[in-house]
Residue frames as qw, qx, qy, qz and C-alpha x, y, z in Angstrom:
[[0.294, 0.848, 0.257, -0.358, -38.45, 24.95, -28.94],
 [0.659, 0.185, 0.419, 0.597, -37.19, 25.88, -32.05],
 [0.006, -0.613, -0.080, 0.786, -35.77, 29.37, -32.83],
 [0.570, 0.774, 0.058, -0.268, -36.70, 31.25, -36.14],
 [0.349, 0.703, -0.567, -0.250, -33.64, 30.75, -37.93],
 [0.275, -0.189, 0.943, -0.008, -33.71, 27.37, -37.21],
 [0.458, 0.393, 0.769, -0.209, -36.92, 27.38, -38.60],
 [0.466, 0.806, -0.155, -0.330, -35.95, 29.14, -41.63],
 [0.086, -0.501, 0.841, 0.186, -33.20, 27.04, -42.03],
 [0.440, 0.203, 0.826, -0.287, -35.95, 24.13, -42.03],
 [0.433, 0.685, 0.271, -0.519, -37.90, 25.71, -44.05],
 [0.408, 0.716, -0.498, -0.271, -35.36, 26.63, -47.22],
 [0.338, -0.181, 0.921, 0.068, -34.39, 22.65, -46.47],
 [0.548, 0.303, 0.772, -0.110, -37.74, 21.80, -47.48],
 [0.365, 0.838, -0.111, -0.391, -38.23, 24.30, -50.11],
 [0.357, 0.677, -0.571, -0.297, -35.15, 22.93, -52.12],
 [0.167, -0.130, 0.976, 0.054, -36.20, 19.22, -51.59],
 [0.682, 0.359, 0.267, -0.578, -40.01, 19.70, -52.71],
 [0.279, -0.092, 0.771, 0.566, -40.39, 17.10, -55.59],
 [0.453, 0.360, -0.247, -0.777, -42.87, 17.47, -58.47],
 [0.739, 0.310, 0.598, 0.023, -45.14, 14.23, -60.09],
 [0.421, -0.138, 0.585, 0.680, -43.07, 13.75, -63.35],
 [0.328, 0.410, 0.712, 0.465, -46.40, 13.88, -65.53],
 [0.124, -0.812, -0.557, 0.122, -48.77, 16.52, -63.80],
 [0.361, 0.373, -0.262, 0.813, -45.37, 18.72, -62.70],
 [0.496, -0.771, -0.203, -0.344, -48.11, 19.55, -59.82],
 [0.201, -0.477, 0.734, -0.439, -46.23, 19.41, -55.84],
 [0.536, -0.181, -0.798, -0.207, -47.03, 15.65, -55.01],
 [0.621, -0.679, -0.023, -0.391, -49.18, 15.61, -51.59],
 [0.774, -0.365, -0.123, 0.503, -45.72, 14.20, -49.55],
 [0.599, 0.075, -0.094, 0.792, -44.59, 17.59, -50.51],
 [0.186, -0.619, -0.100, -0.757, -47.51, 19.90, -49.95],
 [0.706, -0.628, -0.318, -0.084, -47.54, 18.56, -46.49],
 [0.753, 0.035, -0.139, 0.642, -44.42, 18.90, -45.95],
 [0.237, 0.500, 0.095, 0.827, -45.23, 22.70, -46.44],
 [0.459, -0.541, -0.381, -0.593, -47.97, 22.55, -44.83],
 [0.814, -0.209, -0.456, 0.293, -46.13, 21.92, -41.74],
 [0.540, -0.165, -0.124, 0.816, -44.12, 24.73, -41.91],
 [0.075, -0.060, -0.300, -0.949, -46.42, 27.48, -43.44],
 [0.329, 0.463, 0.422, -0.707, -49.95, 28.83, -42.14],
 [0.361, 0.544, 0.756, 0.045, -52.52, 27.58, -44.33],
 [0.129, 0.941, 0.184, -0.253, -53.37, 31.14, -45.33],
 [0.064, -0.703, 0.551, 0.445, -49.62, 32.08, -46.94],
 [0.388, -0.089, 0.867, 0.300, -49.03, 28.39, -48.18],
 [0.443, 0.578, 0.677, 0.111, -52.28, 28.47, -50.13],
 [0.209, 0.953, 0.082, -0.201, -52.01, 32.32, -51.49],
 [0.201, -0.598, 0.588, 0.507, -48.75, 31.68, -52.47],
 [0.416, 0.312, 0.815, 0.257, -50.04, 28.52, -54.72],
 [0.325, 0.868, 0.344, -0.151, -53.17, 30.63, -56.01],
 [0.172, 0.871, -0.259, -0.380, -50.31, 33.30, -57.42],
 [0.194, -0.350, 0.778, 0.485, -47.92, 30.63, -59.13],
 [0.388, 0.349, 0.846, 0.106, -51.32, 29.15, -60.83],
 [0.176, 0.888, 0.260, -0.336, -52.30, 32.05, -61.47],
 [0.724, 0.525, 0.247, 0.372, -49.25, 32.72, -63.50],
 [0.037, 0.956, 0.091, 0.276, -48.23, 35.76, -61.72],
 [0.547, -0.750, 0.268, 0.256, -44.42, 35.31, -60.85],
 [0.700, 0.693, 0.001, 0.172, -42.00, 36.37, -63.37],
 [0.755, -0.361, 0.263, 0.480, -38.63, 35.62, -63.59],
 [0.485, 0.858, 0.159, 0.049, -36.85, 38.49, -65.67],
 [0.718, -0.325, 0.211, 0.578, -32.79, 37.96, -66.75],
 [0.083, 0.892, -0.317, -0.311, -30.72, 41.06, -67.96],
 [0.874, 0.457, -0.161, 0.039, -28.22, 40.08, -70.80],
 [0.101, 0.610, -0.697, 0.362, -25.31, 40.55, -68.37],
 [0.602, -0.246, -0.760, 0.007, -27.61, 37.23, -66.33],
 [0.165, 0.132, 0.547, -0.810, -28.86, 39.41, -62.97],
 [0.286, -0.302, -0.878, -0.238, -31.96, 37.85, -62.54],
 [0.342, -0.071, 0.159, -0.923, -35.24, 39.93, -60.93],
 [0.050, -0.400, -0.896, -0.187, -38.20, 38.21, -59.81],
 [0.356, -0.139, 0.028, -0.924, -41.60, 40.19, -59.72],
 [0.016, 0.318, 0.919, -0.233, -44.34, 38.96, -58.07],
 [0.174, -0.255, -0.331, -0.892, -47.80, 40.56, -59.50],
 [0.048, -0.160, -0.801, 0.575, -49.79, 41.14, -56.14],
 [0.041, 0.708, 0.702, -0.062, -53.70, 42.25, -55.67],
 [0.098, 0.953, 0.274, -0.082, -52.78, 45.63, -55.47],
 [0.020, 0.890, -0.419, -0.179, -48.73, 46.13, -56.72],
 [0.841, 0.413, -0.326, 0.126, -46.20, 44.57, -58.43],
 [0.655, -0.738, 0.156, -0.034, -43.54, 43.35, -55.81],
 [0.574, 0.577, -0.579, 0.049, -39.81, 42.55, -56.21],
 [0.897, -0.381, 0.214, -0.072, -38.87, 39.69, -54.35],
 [0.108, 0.746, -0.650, 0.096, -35.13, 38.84, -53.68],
 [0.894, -0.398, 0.047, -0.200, -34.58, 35.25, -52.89],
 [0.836, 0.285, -0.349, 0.314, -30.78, 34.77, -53.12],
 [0.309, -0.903, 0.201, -0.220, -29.64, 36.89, -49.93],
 [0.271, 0.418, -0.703, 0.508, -26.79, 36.18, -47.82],
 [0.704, -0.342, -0.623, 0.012, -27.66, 33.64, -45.27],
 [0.137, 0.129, -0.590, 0.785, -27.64, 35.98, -42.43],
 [0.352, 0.193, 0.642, -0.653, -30.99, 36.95, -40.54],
 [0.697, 0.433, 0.492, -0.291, -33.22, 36.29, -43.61],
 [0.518, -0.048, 0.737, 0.432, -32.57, 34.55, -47.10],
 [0.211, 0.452, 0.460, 0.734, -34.67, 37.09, -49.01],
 [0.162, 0.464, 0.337, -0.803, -36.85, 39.91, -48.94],
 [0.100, 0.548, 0.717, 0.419, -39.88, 41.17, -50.71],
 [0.152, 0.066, -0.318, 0.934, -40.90, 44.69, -51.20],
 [0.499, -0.399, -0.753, -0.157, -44.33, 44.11, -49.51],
 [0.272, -0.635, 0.140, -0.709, -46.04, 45.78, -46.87],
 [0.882, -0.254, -0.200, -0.342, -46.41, 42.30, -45.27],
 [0.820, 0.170, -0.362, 0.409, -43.10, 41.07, -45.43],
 [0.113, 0.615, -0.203, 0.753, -42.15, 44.39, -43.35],
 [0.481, -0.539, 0.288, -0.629, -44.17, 44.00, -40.74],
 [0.794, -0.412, 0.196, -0.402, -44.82, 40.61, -40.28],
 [0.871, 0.346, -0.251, 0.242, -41.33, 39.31, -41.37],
 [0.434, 0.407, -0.217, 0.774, -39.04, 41.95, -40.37],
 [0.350, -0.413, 0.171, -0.824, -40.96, 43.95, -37.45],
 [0.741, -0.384, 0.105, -0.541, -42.69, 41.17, -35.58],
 [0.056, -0.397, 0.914, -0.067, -41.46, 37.90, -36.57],
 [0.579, -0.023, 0.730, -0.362, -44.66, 36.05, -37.25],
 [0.900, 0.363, 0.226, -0.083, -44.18, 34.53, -40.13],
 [0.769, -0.407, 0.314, 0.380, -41.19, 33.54, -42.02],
 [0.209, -0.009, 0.517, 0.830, -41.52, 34.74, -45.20],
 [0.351, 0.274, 0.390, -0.806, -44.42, 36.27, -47.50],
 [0.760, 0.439, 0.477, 0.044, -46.96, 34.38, -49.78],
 [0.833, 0.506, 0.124, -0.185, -44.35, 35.97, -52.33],
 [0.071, 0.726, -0.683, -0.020, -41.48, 35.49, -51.51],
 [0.575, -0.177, 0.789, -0.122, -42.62, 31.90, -50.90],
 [0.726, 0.630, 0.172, -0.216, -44.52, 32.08, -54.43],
 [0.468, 0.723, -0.500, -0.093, -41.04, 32.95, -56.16],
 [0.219, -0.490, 0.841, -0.065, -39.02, 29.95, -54.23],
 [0.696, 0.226, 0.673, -0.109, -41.77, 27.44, -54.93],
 [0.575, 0.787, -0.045, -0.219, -41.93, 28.82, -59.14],
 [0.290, 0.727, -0.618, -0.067, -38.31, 28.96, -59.54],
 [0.050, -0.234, 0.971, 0.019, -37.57, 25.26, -57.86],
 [0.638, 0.266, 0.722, 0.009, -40.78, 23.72, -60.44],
 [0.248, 0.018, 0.600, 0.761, -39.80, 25.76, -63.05],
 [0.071, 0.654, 0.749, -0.085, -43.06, 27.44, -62.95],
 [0.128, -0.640, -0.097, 0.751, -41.81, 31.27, -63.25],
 [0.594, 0.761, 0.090, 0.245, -42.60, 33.26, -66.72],
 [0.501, -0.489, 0.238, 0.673, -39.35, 34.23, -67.94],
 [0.548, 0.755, 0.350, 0.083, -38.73, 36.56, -69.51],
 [0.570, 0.003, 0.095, 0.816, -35.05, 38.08, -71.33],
 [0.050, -0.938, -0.208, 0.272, -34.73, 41.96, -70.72],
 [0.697, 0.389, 0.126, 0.590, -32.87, 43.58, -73.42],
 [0.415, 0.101, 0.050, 0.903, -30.59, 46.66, -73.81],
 [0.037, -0.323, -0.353, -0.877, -32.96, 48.69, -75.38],
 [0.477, -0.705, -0.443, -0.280, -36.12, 48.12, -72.98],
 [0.541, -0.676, -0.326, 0.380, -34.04, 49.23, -69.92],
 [0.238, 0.089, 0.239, 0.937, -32.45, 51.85, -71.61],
 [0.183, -0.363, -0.587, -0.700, -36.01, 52.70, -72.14],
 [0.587, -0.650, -0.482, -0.017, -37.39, 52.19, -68.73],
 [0.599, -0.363, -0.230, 0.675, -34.53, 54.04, -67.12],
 [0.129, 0.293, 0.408, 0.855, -35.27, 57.25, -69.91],
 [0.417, -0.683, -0.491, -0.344, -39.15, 57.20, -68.32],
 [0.675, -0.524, -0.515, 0.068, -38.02, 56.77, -65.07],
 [0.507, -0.518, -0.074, 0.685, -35.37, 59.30, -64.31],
 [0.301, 0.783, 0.324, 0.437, -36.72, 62.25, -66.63]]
């Protein structure tokens, strides 16, 4: 039997060996199986649907601290995916991930924290540079 962190370990193996067809840049079908091994049909595919969709955005500060957002059905999520390799390698701030990451344990990640790991290794994330002035600006709104 294989424990969960062995099977997150597995997982983030395949995740950072996934190749891409050179012309299409699509996952080639030796690597969507691959997923498809490791990830319920139901996450694996909602995660796809949100990188086609266009809706994971990679956003770097001019000091390089990198944010990913993940632009769900009904909130914008931040998703962390560089953690410390201790009990999980990211987080996401999802009602899903909570419960059925953190709180139960049935599933390993959520469709976006798996969206941002699949985006960011095919280059697939908008990116976009966050300047001085716009967080300067967002931080003005936000802490009146």
């Amino acid at each position: 039997m294989i424990l969960p962190f062995e099977l997150l370990r597995l997982a983030d193996t395949i995740i950072d060996s996934l190749d891409q067809d050179s012309e299409s840049h699509y996952l080639t079908e030796d690597s969507l199986l691959k997923l498809h091994n490791v990830f319920p049909d139901t996450i694996l595919l909602a995660a796809l649907d949100l990188i086609d969709q266009r809706k994971v955005t990679e956003s770097t500060t001019p000091w390089g601290f990198i944010e990913y957002e993940v632009l769900g059905s009904n909130a914008t999520h931040i998703v962390y995916i560089t953690l410390p390799k201790a009990l999980t390698t990211s987080y996401c701030t999802c009602p899903a991930f909570n419960f059925a990451v953190l709180e139960t344990g049935q599933s390993l990640m959520c469709k976006h924290v798996l969206a941002t790991r699949l985006a960011v290794r095919l280059d697939l994330c908008v990116k976009q540079q966050i300047s001085l002035d716009y967080l300067a600006t967002v931080a003005s709104q936000r802490y009146k």
